[in-house]
NUFI-498645 format. One record per residue: residue in three letters; chain; x, y, z of N, C-alpha, C, CB in turn. Coordinates in steps of 0.2 Angstrom, whole numbers, plus 5000, padded with zeros to 4 digits. Glycine has a CB too. Example, Ala and Ser with C-alpha at 12.3 -4.5 7.8 and 13.67 -1.06 7.14 Angstrom:
! residues 2
> aa|ch|n_east|n_north|n_up|ca_east|ca_north|ca_up|c_east|c_north|c_up|cb_east|cb_north|cb_up
> Ala|A|5066|4972|5039|5062|4978|5039|5066|4984|5039|5057|4978|5045
> Ser|A|5064|4989|5035|5068|4995|5036|5064|5000|5039|5070|4997|5029
***
This chain:
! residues 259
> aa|ch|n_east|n_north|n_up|ca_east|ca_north|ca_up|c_east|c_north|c_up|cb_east|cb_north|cb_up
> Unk|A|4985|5080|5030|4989|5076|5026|4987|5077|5019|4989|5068|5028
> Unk|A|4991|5080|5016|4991|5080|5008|4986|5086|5007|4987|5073|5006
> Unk|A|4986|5087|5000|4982|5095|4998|4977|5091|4995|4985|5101|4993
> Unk|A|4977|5087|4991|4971|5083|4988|4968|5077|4994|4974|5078|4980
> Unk|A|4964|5076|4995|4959|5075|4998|4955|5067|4996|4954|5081|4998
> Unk|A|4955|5063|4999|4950|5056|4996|4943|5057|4995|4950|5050|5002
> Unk|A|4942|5061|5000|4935|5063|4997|4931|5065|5005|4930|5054|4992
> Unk|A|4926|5070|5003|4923|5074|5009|4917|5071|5011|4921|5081|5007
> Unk|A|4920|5063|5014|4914|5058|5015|4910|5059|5021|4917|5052|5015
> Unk|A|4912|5063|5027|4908|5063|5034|4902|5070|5032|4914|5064|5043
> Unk|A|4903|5071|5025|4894|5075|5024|4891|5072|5018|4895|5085|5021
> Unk|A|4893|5065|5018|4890|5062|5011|4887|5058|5014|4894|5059|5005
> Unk|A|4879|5056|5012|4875|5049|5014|4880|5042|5015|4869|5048|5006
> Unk|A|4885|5041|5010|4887|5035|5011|4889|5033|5018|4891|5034|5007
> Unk|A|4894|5040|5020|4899|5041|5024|4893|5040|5032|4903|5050|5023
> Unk|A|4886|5044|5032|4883|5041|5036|4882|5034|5037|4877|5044|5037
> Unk|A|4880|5032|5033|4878|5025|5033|4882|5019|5035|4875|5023|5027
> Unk|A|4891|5022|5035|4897|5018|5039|4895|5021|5046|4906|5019|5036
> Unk|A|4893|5027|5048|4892|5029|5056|4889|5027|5058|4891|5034|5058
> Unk|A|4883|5027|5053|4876|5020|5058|4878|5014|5060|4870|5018|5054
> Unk|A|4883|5012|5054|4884|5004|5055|4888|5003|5062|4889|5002|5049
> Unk|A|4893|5008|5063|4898|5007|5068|4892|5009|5074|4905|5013|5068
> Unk|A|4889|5013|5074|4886|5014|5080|4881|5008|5081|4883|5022|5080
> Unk|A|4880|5004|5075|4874|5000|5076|4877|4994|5079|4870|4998|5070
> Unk|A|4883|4991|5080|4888|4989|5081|4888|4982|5076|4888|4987|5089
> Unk|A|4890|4984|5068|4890|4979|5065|4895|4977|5066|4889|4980|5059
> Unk|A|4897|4972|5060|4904|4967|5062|4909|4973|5057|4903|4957|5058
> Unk|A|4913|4970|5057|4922|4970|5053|4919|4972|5045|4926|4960|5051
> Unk|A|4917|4968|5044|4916|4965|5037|4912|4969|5034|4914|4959|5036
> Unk|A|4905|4971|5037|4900|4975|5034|4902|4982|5035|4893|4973|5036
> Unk|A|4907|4985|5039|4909|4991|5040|4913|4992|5034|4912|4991|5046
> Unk|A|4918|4988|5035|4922|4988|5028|4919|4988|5021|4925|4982|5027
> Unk|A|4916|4985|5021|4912|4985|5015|4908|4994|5014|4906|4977|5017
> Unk|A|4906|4996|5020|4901|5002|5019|4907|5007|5016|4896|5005|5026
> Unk|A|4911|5005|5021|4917|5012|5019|4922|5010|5012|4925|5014|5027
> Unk|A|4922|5004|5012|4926|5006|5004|4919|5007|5001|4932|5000|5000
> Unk|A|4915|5006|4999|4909|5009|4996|4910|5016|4996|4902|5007|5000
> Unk|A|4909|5018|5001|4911|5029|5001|4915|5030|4998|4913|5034|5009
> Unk|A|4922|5027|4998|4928|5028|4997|4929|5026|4988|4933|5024|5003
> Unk|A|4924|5023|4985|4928|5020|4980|4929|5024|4975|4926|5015|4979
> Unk|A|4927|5030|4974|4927|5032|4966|4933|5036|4968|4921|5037|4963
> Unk|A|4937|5035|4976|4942|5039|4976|4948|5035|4975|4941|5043|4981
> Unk|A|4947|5026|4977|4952|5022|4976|4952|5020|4968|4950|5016|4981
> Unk|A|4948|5021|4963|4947|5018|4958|4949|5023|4953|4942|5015|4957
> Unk|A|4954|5027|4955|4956|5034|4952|4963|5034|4953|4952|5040|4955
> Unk|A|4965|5028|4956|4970|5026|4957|4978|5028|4950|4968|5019|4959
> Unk|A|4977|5025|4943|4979|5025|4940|4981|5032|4938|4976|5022|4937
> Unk|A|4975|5037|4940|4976|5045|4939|4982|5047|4945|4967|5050|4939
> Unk|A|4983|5043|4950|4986|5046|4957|4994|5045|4956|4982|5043|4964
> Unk|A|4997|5050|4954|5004|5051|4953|5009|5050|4959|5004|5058|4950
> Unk|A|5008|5050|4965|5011|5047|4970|5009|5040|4972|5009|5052|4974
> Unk|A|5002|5037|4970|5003|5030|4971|5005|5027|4964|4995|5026|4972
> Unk|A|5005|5030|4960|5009|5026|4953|5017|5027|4953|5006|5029|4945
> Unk|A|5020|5032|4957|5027|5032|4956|5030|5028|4962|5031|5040|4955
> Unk|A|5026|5025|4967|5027|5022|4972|5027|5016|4970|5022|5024|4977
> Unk|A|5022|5012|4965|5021|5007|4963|5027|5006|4958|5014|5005|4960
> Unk|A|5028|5010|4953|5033|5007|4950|5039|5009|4954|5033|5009|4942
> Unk|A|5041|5013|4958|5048|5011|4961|5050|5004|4964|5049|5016|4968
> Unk|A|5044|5001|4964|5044|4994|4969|5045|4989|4965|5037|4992|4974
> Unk|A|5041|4989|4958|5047|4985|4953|5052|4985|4954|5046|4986|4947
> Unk|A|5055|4991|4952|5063|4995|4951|5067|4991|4957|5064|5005|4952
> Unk|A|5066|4991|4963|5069|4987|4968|5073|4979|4966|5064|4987|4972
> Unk|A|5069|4976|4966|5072|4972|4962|5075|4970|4956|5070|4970|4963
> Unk|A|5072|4974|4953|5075|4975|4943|5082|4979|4947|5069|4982|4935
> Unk|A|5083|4982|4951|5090|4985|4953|5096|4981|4955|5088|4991|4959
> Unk|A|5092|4977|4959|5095|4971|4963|5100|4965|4958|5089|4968|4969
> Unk|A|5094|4967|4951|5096|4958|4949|5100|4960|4943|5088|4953|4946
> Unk|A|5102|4967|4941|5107|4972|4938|5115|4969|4940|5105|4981|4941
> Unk|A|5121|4971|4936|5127|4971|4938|5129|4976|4943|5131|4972|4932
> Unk|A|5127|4983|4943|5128|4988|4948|5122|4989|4949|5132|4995|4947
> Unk|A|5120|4987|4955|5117|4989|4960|5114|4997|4962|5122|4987|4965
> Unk|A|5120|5001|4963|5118|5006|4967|5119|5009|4961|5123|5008|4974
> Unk|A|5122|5010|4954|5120|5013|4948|5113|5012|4944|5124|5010|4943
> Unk|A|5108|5006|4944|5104|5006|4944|5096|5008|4948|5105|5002|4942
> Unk|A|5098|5008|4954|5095|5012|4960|5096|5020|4957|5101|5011|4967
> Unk|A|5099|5022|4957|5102|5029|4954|5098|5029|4948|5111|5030|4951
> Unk|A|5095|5025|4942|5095|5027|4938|5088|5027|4938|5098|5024|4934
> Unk|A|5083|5024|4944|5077|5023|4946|5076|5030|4950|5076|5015|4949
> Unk|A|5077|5036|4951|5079|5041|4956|5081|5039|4963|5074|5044|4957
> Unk|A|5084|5034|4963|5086|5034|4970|5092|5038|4970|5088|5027|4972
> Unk|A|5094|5043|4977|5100|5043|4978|5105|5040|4984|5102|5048|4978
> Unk|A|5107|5037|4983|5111|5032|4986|5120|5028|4985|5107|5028|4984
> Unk|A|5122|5029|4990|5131|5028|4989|5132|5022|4985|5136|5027|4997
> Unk|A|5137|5019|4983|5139|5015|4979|5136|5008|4982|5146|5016|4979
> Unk|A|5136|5008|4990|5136|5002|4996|5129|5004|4999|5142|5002|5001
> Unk|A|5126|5004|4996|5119|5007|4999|5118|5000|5006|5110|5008|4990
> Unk|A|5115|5004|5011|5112|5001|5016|5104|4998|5017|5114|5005|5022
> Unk|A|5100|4995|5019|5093|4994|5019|5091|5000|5021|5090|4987|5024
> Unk|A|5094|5005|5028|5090|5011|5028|5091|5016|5024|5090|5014|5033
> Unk|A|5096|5015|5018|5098|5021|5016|5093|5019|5009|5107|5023|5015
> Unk|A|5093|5015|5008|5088|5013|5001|5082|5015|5004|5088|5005|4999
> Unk|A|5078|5012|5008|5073|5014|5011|5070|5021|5012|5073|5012|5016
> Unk|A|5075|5028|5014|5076|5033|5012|5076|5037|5009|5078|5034|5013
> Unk|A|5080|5034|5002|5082|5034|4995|5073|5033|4992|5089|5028|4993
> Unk|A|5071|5029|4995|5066|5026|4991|5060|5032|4991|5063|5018|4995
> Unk|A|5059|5034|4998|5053|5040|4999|5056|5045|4997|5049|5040|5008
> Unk|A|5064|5048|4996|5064|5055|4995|5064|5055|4989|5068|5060|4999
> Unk|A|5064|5049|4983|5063|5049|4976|5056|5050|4974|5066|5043|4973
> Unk|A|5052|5049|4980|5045|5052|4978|5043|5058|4980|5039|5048|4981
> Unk|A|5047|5061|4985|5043|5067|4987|5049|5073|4981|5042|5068|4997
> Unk|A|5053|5069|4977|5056|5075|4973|5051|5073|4965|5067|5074|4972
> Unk|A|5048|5069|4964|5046|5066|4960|5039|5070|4960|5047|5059|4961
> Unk|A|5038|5073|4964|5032|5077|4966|5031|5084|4972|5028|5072|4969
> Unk|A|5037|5088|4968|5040|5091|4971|5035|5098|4971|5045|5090|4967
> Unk|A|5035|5103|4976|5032|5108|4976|5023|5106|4978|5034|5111|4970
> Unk|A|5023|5100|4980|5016|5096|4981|5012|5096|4976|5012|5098|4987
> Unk|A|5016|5095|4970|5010|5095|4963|5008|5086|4963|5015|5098|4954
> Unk|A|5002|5087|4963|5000|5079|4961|5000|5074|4967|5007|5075|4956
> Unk|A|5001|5078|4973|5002|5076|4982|4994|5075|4984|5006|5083|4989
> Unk|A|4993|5069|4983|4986|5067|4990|4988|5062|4993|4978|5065|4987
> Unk|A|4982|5062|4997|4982|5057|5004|4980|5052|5002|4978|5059|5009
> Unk|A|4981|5048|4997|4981|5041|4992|4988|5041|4990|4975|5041|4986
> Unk|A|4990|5044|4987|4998|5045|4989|5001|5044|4993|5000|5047|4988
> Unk|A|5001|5048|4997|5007|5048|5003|5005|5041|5008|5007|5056|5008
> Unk|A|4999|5039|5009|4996|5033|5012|5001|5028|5007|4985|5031|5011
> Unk|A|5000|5028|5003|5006|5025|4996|5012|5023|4998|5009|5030|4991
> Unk|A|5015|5031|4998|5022|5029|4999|5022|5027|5007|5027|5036|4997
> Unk|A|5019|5030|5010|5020|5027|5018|5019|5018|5018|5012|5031|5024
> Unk|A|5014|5016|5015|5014|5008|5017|5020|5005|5012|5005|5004|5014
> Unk|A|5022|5009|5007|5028|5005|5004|5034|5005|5007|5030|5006|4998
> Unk|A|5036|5010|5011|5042|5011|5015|5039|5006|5021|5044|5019|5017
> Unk|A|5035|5005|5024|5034|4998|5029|5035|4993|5026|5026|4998|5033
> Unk|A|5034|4991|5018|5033|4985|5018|5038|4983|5016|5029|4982|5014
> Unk|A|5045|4988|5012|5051|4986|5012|5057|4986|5017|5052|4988|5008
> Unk|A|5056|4990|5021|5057|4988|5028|5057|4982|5031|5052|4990|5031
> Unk|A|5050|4981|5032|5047|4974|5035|5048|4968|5031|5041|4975|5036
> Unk|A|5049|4968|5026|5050|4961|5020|5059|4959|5019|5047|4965|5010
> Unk|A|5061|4964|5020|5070|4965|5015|5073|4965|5024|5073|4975|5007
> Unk|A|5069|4965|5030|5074|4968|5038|5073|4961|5038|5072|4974|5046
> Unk|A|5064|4958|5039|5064|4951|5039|5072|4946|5036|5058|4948|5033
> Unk|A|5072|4948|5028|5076|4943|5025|5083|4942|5029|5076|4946|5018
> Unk|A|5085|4950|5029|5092|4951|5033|5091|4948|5039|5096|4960|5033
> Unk|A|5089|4949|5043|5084|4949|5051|5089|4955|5054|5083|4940|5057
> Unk|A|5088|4959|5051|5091|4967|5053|5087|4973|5049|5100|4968|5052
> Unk|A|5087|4977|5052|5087|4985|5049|5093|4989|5049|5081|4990|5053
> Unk|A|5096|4987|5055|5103|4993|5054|5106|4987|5056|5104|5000|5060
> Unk|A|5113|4991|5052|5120|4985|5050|5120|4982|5046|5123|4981|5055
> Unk|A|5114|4980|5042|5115|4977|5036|5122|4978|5033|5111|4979|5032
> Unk|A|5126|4971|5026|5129|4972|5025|5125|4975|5018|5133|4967|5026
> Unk|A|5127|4979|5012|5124|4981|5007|5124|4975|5002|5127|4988|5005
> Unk|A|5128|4970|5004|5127|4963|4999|5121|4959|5001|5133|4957|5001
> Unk|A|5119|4960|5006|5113|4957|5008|5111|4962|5009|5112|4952|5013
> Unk|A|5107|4967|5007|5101|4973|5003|5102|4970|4998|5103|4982|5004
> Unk|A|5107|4969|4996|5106|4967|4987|5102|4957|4985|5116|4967|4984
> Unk|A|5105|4955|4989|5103|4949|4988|5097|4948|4990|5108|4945|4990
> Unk|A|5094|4952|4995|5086|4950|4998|5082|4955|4992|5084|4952|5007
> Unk|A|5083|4960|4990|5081|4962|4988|5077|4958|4978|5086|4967|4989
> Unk|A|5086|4956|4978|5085|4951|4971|5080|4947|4972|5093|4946|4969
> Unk|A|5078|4944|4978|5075|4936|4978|5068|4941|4977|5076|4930|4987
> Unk|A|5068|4945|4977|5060|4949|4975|5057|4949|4968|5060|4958|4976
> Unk|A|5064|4947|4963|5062|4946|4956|5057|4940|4954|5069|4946|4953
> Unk|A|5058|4936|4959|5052|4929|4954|5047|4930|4957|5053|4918|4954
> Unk|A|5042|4928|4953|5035|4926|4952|5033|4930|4960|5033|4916|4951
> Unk|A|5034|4920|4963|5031|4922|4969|5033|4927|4974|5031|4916|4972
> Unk|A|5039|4928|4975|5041|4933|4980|5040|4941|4978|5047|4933|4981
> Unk|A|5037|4941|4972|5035|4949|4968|5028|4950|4971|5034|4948|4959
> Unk|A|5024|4941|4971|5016|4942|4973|5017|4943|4980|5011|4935|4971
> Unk|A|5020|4940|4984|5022|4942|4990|5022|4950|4993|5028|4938|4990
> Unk|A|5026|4952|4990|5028|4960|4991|5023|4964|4988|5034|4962|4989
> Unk|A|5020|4964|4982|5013|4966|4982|5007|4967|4986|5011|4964|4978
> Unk|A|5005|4962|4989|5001|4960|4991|5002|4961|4999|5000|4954|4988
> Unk|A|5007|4962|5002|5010|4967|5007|5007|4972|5008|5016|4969|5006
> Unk|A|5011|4976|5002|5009|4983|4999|5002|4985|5000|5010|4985|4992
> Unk|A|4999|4981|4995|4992|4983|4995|4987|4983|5001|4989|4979|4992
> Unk|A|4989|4975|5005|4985|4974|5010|4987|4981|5014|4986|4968|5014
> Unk|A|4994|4984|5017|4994|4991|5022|4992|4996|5019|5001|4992|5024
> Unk|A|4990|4996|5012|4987|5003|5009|4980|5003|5011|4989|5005|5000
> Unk|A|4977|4998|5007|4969|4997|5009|4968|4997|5016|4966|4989|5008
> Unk|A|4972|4994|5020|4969|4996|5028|4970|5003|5031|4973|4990|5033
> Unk|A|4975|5006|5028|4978|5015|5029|4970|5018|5024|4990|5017|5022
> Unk|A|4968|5017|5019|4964|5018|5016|4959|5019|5023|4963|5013|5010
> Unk|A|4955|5013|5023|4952|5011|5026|4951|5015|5035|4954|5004|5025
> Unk|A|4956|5014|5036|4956|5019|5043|4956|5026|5044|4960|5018|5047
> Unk|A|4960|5029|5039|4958|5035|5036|4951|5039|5036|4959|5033|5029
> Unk|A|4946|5033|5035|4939|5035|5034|4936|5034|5041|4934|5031|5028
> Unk|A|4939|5026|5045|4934|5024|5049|4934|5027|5056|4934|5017|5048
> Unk|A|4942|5029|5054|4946|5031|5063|4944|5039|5066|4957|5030|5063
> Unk|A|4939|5044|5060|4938|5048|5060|4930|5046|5066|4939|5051|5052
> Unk|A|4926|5040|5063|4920|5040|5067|4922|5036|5071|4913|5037|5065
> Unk|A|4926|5031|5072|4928|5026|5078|4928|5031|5084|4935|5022|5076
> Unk|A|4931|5038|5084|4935|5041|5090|4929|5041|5095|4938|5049|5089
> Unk|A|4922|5045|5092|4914|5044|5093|4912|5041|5099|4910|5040|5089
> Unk|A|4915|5034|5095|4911|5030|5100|4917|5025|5105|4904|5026|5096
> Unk|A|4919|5027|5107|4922|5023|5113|4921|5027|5122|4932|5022|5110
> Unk|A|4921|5022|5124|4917|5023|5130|4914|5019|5135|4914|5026|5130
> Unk|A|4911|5020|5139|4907|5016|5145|4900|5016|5138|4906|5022|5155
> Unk|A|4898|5013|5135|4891|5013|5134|4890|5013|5127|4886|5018|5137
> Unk|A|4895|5014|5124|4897|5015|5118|4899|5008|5115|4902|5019|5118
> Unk|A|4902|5010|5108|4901|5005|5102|4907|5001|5104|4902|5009|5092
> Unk|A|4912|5005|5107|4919|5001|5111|4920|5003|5118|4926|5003|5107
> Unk|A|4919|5000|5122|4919|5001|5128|4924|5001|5129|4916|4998|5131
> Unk|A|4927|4999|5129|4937|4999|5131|4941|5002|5123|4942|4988|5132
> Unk|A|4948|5005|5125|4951|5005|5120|4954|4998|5115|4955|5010|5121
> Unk|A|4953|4995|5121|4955|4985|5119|4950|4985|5115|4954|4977|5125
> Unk|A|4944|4985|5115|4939|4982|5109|4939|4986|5105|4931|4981|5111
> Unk|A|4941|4994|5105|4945|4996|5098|4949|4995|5096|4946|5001|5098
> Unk|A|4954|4990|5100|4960|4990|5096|4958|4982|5090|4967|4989|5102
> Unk|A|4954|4978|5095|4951|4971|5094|4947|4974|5086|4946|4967|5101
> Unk|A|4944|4980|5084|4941|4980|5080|4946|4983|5074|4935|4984|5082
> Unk|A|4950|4985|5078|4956|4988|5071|4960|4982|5067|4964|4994|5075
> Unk|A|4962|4979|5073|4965|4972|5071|4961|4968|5067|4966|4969|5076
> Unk|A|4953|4967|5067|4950|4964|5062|4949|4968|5056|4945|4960|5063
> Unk|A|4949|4975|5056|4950|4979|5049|4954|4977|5046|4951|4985|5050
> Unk|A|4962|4976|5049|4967|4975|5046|4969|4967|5044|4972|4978|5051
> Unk|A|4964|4962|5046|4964|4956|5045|4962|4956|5037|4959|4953|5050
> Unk|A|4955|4960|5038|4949|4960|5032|4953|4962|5025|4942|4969|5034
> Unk|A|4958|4968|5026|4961|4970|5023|4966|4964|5020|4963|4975|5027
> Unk|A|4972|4961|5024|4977|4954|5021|4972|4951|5018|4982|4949|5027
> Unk|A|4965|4949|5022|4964|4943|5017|4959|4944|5009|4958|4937|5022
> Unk|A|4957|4951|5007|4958|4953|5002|4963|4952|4998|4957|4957|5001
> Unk|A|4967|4958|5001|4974|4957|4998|4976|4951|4995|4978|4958|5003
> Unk|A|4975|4944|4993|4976|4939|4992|4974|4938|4985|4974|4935|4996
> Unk|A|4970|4942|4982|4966|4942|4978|4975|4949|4971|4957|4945|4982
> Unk|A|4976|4951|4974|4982|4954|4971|4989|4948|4969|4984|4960|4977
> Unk|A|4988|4947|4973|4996|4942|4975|4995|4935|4969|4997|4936|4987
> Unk|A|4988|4935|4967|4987|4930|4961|4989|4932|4953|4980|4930|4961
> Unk|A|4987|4936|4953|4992|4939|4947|4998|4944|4945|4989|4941|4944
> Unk|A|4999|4946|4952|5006|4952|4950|5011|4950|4949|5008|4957|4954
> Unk|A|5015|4943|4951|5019|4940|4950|5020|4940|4941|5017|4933|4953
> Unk|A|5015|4937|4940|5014|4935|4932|5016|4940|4928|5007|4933|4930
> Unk|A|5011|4945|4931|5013|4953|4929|5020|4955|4927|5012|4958|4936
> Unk|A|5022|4955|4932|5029|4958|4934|5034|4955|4931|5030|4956|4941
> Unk|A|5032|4947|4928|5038|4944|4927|5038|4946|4917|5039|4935|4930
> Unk|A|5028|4944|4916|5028|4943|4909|5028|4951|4907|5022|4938|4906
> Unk|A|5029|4955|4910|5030|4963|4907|5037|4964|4906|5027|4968|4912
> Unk|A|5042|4963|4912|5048|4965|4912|5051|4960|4906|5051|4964|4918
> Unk|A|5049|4953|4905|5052|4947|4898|5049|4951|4893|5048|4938|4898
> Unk|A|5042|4954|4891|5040|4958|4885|5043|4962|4884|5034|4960|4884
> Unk|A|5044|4966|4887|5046|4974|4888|5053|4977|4887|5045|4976|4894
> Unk|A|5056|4973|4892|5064|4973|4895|5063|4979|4898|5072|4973|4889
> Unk|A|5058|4977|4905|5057|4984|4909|5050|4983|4910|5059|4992|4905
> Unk|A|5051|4989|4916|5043|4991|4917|5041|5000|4917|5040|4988|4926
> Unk|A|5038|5002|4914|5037|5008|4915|5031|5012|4920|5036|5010|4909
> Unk|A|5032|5017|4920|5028|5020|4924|5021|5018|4923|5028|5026|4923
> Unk|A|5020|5019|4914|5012|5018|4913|5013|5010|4915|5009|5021|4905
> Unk|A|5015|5007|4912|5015|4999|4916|5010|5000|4923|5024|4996|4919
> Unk|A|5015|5003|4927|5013|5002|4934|5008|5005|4934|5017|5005|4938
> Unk|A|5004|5011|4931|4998|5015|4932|4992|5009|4929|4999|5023|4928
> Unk|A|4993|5006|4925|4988|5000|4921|4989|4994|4928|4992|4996|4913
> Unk|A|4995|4993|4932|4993|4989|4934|4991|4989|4940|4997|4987|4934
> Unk|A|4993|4999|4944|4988|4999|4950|4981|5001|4950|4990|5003|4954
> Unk|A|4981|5002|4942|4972|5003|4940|4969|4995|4941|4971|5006|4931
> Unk|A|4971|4990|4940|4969|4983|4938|4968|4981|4946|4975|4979|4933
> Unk|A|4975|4982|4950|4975|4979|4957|4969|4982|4962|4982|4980|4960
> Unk|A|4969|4988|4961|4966|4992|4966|4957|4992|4964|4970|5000|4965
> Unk|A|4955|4990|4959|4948|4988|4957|4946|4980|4957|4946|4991|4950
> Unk|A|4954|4976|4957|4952|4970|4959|4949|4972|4969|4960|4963|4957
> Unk|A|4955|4973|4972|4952|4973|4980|4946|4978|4980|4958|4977|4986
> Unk|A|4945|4984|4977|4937|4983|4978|4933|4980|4979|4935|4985|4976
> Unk|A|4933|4977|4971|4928|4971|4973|4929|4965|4978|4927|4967|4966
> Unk|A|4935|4963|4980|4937|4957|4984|4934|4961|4990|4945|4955|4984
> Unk|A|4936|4968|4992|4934|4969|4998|4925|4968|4999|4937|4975|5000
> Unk|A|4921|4970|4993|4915|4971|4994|4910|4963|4995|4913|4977|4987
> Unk|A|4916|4959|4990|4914|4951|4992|4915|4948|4998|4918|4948|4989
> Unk|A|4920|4949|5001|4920|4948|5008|4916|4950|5013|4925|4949|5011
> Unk|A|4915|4955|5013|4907|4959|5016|4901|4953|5015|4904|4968|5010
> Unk|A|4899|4953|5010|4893|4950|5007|4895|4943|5011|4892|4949|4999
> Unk|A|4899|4938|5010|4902|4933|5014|4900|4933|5021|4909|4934|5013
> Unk|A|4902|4937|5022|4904|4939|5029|4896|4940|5033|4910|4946|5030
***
């Protein structure tokens, strides 16, 4: 996945010291904690990664699109392409092939990116089918109208903090599901694939309840940038996934200690 690389962690000391953990049968928390440790000079480089920053600020534009007079003109104007009456799957589509033309010829493609766009296409999905309580047959009035309700405060912090929590945990398993395979077995760290799955599920816990730590200020973000600005730009977005993405570091590494 991807030509740039998070980092060549199962020959680095850190990367042992999450394999010991797992094999020592630590908990959730202190696993987490070891692997974003390994992982983090590759998460805090975030701002430099051109596929998580065109990913972040398309997700502003979603709603700044929605809360526009044309709709499917300001979509267009964000690189979406999309018919006048766009549908939830066609935007959704629209949404990921505006990044992979946006990075075209795999320049600027890594696997912190595309983990990116993959968790943002799940969360608008999952956030805007909720709203409709469909994915397919939507009416494109409601793609628009769920979409708009993403503009205030709280429902901005909401959908962020989505995002983030499914990228950290895509992050996160990325590294861990490489040693997890190891050890499942009769005698092993997971004796069933149930207690692997029971251990993924609290990864992915570990993960949302960071994530909470985001949802505190991107709202504010979002709204006092677009009122200062009239807009959000790219570098916006790259300041702001530099800011979020070293707040969950530390949130994740606090919870560990907690924990």
């Amino acid at each position: 996945m991807g030509h740039t690389r998070l980092g060549d962690l199962p020959r680095t000391r850190k990367w042992q010291e999450v394999v010991g953990l797992i094999e020592g049968g630590a908990g959730t928390a202190q696993i987490a904690n070891a692997t974003i440790t390994a992982a983090e000079r590759g998460l805090n480089l975030a701002a430099e990664d051109k596929g998580l920053v065109e990913t972040v600020w398309l997700l502003t534009q979603l709603p700044l699109a929605a809360k526009s007079n044309d709709f499917a003109a300001a979509l267009r104007s964000a690189g979406l392409d999309v018919s006048d009456s766009p549908s939830l799957m066609e935007v959704v589509g629209a949404f990921s092939d505006a990044i992979d033309r946006r990075l075209a010829n795999n320049y600027g493609r890594t696997d912190l990116g595309e983990m990116a766009q993959m968790a943002a296409v799940e969360t608008v999905s999952k956030v805007i089918g909720a709203r409709t309580r469909s994915l397919f047959g939507t009416r494109p009035d409601d793609v628009k109208e769920a979409l708009s309700g993403l503009a205030t405060n709280r429902q901005f912090s909401s959908l962020a903090g989505d995002f983030f929590s499914s990228l950290t945990n895509k992050c996160l398993d990325y590294f861990v599901s490489r040693a997890v395979s190891y050890h499942v077995g009769e005698g092993r760290r997971f004796g069933t694939l149930a207690q692997q799955g029971e251990f993924a599920g609290a990864l992915a816990t570990h993960c949302r309840e960071a994530s909470r730590i985001i949802e505190e200020f991107s709202g504010g973000w979002f709204s006092k940038t677009n009122w200062e600005k009239g807009g959000i730009s790219r570098q916006d977005a790259a300041g702001f996934a530099h800011v979020a993405m070293r707040k969950l570091v530390a949130e994740l590494k606090e919870g560990a200690r907690d924990g």
